[in-house]
DSSP file (Angstrom, degrees, kcal/mol; ACC not computed):
  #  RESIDUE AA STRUCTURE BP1 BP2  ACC     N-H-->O    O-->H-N    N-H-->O    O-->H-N    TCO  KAPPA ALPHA  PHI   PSI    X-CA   Y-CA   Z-CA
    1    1 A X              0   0    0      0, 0.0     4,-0.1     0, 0.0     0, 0.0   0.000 360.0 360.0 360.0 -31.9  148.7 -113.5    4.7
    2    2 A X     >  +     0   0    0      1,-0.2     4,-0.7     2,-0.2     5,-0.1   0.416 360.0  82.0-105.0   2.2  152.7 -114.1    4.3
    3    3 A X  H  > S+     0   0    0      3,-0.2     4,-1.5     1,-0.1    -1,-0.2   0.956  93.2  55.4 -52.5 -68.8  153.0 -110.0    5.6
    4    4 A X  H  4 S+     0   0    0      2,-0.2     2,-0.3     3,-0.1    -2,-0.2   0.624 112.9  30.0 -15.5 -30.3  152.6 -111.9    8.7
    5    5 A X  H  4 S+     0   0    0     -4,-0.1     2,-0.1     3,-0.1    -2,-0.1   0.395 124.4  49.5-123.5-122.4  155.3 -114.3    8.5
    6    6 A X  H  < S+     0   0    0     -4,-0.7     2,-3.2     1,-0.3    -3,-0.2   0.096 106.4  54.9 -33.8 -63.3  157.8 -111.7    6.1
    7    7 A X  S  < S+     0   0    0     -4,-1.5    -1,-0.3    -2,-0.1     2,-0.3  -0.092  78.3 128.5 -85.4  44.9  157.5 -108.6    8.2
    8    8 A X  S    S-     0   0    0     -2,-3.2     2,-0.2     1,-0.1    -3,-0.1  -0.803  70.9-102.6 -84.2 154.4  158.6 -110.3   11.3
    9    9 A X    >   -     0   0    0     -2,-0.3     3,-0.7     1,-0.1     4,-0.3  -0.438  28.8-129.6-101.2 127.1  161.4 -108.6   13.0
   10   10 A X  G >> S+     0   0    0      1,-0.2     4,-0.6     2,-0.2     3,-0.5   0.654  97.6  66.4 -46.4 -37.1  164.6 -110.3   12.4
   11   11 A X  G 34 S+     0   0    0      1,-0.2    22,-0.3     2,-0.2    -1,-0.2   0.701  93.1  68.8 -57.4 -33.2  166.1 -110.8   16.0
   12   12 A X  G <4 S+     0   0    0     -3,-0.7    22,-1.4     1,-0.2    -1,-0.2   0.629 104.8  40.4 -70.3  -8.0  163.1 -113.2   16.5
   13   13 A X  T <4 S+     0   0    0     -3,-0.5    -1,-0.2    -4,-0.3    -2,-0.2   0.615  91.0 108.3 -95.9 -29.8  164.7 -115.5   14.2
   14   14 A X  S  < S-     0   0    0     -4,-0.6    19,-2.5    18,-0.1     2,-0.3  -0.185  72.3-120.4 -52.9 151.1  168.4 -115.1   15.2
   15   15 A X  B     -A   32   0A   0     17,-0.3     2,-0.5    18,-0.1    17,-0.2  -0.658  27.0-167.6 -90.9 150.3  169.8 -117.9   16.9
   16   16 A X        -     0   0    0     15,-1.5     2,-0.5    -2,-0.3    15,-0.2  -0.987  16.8-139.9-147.4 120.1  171.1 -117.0   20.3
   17   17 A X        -     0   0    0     -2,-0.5    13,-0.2    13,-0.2     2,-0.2  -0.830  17.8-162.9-109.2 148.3  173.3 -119.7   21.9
   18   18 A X  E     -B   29   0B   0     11,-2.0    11,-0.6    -2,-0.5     2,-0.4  -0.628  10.1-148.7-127.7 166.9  172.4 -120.3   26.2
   19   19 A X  E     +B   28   0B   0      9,-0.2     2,-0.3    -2,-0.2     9,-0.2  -0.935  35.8 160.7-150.3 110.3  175.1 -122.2   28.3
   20   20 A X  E     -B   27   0B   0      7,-2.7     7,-2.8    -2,-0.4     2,-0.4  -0.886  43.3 -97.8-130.1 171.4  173.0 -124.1   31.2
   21   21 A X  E     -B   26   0B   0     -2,-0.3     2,-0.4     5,-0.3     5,-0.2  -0.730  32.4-178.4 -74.6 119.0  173.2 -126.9   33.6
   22   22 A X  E >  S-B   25   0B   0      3,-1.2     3,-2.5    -2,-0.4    34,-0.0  -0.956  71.8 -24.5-117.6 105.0  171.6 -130.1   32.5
   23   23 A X  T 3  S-     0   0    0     -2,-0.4    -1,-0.1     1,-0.3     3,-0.0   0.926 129.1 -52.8  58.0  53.7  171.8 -133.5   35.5
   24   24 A X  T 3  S+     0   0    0      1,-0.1     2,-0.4    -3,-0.0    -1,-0.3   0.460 120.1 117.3 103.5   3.2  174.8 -131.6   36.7
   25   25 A X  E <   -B   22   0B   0     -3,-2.5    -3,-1.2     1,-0.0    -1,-0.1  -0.911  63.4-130.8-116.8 117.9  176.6 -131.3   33.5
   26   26 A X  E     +B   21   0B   0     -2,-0.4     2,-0.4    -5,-0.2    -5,-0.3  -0.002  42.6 155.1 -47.8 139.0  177.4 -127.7   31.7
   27   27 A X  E     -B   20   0B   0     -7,-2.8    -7,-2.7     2,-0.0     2,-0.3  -0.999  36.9-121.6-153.2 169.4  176.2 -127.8   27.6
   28   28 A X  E     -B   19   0B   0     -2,-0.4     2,-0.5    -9,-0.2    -9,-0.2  -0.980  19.6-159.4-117.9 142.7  175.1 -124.9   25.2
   29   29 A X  E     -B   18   0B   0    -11,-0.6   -11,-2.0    -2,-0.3     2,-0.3  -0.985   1.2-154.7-164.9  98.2  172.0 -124.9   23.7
   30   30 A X        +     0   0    0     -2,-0.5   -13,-0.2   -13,-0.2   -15,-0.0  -0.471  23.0 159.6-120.3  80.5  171.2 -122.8   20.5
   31   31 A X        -     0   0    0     -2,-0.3   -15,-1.5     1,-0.2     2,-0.2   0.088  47.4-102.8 -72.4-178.6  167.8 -121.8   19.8
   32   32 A X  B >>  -A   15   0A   0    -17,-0.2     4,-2.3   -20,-0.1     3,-2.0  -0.565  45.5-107.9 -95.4 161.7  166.3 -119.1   17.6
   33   33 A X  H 3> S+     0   0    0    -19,-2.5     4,-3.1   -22,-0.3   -21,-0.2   0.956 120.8  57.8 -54.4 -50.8  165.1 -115.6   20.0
   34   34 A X  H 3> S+     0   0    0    -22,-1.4     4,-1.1     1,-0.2    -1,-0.3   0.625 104.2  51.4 -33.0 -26.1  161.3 -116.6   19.5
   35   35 A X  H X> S+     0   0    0     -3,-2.0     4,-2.5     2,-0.2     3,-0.7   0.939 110.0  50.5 -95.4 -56.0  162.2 -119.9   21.0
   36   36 A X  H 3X S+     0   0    0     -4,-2.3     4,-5.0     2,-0.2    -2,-0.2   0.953 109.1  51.9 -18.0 -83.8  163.8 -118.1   24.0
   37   37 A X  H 3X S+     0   0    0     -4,-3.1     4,-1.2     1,-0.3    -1,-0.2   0.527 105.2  47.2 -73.4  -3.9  161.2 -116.2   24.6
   38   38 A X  H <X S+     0   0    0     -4,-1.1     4,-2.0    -3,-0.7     5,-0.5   0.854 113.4  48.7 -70.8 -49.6  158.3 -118.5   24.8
   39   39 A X  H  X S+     0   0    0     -4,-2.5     4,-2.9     1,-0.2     5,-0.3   0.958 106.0  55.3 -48.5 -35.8  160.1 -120.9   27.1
   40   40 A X  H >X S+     0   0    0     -4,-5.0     4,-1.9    -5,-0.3     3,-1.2   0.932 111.3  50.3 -62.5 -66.6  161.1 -117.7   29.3
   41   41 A X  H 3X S+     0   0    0     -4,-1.2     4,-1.9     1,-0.3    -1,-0.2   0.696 116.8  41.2  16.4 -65.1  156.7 -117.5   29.0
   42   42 A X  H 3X S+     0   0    0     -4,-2.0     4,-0.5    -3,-0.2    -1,-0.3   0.890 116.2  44.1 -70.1 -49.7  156.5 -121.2   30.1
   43   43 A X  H X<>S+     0   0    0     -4,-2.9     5,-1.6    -3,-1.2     3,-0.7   0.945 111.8  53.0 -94.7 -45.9  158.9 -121.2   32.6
   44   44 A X  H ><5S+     0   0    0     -4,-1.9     3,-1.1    -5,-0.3    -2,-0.2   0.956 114.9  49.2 -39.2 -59.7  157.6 -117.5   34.2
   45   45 A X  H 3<5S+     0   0    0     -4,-1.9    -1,-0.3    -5,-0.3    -2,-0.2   0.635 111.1  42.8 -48.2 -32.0  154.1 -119.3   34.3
   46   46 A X  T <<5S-     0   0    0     -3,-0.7    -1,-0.2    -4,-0.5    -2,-0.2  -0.087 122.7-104.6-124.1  22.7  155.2 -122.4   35.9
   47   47 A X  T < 5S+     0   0    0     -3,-1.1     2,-0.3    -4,-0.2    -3,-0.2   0.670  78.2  95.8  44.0  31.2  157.5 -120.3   38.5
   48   48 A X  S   <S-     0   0    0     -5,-1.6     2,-0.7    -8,-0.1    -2,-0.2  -0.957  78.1 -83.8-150.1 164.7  161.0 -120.8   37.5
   49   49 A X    >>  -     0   0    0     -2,-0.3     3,-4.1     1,-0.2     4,-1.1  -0.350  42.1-119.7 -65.2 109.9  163.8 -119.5   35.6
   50   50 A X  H >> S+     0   0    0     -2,-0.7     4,-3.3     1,-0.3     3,-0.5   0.670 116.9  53.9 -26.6 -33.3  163.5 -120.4   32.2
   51   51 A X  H 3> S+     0   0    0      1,-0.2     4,-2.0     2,-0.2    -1,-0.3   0.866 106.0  59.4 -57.7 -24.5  167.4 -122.6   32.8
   52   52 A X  H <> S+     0   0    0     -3,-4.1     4,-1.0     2,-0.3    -1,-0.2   0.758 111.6  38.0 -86.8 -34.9  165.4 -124.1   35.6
   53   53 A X  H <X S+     0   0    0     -4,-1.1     4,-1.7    -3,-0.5    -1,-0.2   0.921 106.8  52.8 -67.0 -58.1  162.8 -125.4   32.9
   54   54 A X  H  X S+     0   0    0     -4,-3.3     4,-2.0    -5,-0.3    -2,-0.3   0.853 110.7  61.7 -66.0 -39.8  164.6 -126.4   29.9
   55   55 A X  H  X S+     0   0    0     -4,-2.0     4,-2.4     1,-0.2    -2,-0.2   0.889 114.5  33.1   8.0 -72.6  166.4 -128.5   33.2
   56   56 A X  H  X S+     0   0    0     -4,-1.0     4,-3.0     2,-0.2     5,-0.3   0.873 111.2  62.1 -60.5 -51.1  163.1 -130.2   33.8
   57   57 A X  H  X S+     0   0    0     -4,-1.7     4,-0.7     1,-0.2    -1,-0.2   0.822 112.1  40.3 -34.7 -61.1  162.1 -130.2   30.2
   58   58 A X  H >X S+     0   0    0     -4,-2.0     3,-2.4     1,-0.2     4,-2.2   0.988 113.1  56.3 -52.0 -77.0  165.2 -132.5   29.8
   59   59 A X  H 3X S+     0   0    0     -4,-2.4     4,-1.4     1,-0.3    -2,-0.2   0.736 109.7  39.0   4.1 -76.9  164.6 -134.2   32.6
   60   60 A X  H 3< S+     0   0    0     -4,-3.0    -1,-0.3     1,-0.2    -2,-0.2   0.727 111.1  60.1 -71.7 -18.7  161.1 -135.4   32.0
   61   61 A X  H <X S+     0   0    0     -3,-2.4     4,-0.8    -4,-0.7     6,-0.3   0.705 105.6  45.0 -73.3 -32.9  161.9 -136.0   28.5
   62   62 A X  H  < S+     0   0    0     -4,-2.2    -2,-0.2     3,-0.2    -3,-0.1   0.686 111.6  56.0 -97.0 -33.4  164.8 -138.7   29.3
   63   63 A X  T  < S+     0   0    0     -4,-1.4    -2,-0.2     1,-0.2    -3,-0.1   0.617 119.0  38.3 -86.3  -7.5  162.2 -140.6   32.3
   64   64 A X  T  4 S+     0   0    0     -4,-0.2    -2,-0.2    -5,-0.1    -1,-0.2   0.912 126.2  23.7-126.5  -3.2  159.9 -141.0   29.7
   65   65 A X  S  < S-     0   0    0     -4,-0.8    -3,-0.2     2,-0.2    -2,-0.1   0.569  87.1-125.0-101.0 -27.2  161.5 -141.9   26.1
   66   66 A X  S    S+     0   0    0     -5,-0.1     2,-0.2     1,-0.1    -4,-0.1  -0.010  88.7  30.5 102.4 -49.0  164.7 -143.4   27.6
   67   67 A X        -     0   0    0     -6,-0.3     2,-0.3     3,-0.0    -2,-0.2  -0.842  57.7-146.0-142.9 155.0  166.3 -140.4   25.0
   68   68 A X        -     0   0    0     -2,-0.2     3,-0.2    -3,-0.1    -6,-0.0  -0.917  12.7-168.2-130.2 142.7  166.1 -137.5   23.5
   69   69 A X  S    S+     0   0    0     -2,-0.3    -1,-0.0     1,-0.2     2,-0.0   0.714  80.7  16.3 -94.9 -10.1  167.6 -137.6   20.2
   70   70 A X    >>  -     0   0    0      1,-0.2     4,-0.9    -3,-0.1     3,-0.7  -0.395  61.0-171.1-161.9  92.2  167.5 -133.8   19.5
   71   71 A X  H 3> S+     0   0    0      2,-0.2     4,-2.0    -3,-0.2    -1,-0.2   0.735  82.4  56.2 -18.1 -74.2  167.0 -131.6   22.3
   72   72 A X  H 3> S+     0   0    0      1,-0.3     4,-1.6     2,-0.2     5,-0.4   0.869 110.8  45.0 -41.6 -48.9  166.6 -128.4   20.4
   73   73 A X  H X> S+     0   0    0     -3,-0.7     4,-2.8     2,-0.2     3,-1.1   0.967 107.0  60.1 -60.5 -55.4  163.8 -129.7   18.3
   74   74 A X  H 3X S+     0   0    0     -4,-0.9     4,-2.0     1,-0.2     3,-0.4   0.946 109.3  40.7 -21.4 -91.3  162.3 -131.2   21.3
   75   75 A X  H 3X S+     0   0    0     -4,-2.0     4,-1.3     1,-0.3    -1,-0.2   0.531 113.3  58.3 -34.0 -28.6  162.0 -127.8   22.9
   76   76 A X  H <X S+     0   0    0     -4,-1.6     4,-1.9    -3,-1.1    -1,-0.3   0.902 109.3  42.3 -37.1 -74.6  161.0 -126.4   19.5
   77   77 A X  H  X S+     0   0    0     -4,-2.8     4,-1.3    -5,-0.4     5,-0.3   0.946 111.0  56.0 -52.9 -59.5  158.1 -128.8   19.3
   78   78 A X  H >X S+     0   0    0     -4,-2.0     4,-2.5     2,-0.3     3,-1.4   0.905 107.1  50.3 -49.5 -77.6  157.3 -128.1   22.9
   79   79 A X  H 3X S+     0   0    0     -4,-1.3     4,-3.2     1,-0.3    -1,-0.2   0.746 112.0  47.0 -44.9 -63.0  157.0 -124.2   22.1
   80   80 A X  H 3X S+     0   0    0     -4,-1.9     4,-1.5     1,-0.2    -1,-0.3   0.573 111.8  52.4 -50.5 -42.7  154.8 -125.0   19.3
   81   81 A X  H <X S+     0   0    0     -3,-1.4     4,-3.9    -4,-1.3     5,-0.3   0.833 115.4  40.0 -32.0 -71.3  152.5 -127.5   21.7
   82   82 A X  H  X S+     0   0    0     -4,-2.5     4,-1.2    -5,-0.3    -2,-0.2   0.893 110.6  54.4 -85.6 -27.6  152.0 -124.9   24.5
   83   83 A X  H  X S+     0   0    0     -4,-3.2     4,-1.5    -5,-0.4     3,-0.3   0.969 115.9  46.3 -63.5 -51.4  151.4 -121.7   21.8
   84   84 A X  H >X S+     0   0    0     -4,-1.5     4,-3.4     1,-0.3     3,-2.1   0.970 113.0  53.0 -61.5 -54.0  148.3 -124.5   20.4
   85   85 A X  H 3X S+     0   0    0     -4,-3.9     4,-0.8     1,-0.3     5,-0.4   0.836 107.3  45.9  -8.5 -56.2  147.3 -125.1   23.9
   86   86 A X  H 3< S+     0   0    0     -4,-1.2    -1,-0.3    -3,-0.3    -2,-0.2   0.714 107.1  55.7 -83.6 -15.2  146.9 -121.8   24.7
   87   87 A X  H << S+     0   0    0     -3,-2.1    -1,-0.2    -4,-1.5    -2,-0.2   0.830 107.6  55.8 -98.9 -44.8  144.9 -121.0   21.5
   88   88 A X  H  < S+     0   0    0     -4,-3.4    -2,-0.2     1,-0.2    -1,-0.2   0.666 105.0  52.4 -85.7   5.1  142.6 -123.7   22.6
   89   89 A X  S  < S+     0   0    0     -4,-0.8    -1,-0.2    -5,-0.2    -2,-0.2   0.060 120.3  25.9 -89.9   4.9  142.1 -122.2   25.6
   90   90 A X        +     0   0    0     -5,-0.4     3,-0.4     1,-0.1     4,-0.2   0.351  65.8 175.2-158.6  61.3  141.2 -119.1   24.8
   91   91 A X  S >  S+     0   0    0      1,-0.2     3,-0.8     2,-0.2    -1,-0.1   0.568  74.2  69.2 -58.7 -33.5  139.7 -119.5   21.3
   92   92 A X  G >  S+     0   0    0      1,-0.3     3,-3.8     2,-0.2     4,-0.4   0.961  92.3  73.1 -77.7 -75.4  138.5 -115.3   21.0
   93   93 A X  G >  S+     0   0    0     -3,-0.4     3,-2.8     1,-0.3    -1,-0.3   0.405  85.4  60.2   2.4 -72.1  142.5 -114.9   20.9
   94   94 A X  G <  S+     0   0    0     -3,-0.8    -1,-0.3     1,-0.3    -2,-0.2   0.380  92.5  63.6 -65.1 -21.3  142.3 -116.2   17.7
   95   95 A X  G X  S+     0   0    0     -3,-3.8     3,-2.1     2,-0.1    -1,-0.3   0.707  73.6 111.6 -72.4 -19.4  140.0 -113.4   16.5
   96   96 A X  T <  S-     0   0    0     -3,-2.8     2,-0.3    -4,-0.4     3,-0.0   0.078  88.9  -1.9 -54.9 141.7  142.6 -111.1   17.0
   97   97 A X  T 3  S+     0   0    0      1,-0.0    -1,-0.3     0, 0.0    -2,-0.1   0.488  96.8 126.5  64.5 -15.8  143.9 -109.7   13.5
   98   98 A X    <   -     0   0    0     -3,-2.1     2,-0.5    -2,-0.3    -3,-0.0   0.128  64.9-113.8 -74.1 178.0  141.8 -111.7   11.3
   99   99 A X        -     0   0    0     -3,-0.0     2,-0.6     0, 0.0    -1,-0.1  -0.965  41.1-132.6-120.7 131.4  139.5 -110.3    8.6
  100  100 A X              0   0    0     -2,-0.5    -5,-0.0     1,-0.1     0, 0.0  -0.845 360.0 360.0 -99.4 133.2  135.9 -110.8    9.4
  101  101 A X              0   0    0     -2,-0.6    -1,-0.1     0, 0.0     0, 0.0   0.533 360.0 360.0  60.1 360.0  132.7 -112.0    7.8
């Protein structure tokens, strides 16, 4: 099982720092590549540019907690969220790789 997690390609773990507009204000934003490239997923899906998302993300995040106290994690968490989503919508995914019977 932990070939799975070891032999992951190293660039999916680098941290990759982004410099977007958030409520009109410039900031940088440094996630690992994996994290990247599910929001880019999300955002692709939902018909905007992944800056356009993490935007919204924020956005929605602030109208409904008042705060966020740590963005990155948020988004983290969010990544993690929409990959279990998806797993429970399409459950035969799941088979995929697995050892059977």
């Amino acid at each position: 099982m932990c070939e799975l997690y070891v032999k992951a390609d190293p660039i999916l773990y680098e941290s990759r720092s982004r410099s977007l507009r958030i409520c009109g204000v410039v900031t940088t934003l440094r996630l690992e590549n994996q994290f990247w490239d599910i929001l880019s997923e999300i955002a692709q899906a939902d018909g905007m540019t992944t800056n356009q998302l993490v935007a919204k993300l924020y956005e929605e995040v602030m109208d409904y907690r008042g705060e966020v106290v740590n963005f990155a994690s948020f988004l983290r968490v969010s990544c993690t969220r929409y990959l279990s989503q998806r797993r429970v919508q399409a459950p035969e995914l799941n088979l995929v790789g697995r050892k059977q019977g």
